[in-house]
C-alpha positions in Angstrom: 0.0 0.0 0.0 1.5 3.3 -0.9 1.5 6.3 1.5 0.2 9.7 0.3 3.2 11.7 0.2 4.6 8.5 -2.5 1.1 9.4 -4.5 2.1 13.2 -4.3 4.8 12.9 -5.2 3.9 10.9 -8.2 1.0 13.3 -8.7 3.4 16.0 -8.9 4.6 14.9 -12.4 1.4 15.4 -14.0 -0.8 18.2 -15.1 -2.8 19.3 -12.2 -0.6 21.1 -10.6 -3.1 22.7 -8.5 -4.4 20.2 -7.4 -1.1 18.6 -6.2 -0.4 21.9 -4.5 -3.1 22.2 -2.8 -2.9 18.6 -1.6 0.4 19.1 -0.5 -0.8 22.1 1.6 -3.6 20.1 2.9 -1.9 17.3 4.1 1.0 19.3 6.4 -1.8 21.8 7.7 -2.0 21.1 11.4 1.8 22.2 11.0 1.5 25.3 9.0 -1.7 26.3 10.8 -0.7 25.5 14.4 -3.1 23.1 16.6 -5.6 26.0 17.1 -5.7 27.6 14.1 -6.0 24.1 11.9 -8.9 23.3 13.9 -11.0 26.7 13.1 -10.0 26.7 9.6 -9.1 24.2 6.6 -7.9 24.8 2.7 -10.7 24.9 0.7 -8.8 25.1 -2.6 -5.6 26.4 -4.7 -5.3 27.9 -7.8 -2.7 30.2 -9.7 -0.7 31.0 -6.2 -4.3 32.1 -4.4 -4.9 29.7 -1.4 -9.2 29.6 -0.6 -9.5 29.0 3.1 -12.4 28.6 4.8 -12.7 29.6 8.4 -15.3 29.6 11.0 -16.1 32.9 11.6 -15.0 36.6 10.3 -13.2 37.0 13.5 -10.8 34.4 12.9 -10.6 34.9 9.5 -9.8 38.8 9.8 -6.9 37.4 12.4 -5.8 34.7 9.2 -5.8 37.3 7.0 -3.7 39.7 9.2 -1.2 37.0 9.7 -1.0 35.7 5.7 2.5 36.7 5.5 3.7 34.4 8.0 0.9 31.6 6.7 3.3 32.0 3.1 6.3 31.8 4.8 4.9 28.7 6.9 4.0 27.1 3.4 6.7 28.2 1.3 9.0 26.4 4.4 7.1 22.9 4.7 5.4 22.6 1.3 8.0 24.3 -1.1 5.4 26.1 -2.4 4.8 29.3 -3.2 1.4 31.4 -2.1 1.0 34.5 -3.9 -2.7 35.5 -1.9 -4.6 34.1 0.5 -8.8 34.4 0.2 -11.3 33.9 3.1 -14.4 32.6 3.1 -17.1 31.7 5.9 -18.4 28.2 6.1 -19.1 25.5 8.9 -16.1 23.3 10.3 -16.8 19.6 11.0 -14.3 19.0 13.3 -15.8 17.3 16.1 -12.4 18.0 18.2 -12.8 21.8 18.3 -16.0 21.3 19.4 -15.4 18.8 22.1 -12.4 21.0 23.2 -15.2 24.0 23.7 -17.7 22.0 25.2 -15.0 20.6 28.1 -13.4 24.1 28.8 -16.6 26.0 29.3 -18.4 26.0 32.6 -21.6 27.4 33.0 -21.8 30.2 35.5 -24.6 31.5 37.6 -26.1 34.5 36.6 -27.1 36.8 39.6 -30.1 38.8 39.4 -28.1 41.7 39.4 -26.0 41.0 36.5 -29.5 40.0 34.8 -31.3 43.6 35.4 -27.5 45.0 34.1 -28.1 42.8 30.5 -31.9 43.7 30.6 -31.5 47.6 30.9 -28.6 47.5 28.6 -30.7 46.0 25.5 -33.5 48.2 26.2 -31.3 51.4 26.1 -29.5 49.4 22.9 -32.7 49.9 20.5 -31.9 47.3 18.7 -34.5 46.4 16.3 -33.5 43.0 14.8 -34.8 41.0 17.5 -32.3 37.6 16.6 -29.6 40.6 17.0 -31.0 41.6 20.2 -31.8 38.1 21.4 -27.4 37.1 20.7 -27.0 40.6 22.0 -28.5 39.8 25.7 -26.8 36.1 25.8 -23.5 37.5 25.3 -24.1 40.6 27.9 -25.4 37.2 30.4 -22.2 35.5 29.2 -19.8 39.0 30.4 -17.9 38.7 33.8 -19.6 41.0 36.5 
């Protein structure tokens, strides 16, 4: 049975070289990425020297985009290839670990009734109209620290 880097490496004599670069990049992620950043973001594609990643929210994708530079170096070092752009797009991760991480490290806290008169007064003075926004709104004020 061959091993993946023997089929890249075969690939890599062919046409596609896209495709063989993007494999490439796919298959030493968790190294380019880093073990928190691979987990909240994956290569979607590669063409022409522009790298598609999606991510799972504009947060983190504003903070991969800041940080391309050092994402082409990270490449260029344990790919040998060479990323001319880097494009962002939003989309679900399936990676049940991430999720599982999240789910262990958060601990529910009690909500006084204090810091619940605090989130309530706060979205009425808000005047937010859009009443999912304002619903998020009021779960993250419950979620602040006193």
């Amino acid at each position: 049975m061959k091993e993946i880097i023997d089929i890249l490496n075969e690939y890599s004599n062919k046409r596609n070289t896209n495709l063989y670069s993007y494999l490439k990049i796919a298959n030493k992620w968790n190294i380019i990425m880093g073990d928190v950043l691979s987990k909240i973001c994956y290569p979607s594609f590669f063409r022409n020297g522009i790298l598609t990643v999606n991510v799972i929210d504009s947060v983190w994708a504003n903070e991969i985009v800041m940080n391309k530079i050092k994402i082409f170096n990270n490449i260029k070092n344990e790919t040998n290839i060479v990323v001319y752009n880097l494009v962002t797009r939003i989309d679900d991760i399936n990676n049940n670990n991430f999720e599982n991480n999240n789910k262990k490290n958060y601990i529910k806290k009690t909500i006084t009734e204090e810091h619940k008169k605090w989130a309530d007064k706060t979205i009425k003075e808000s005047n937010i109209e859009d009443e999912k926004m304002r619903e998020k709104f009021y779960n993250i004020l419950l979620e602040a620290e006193d």
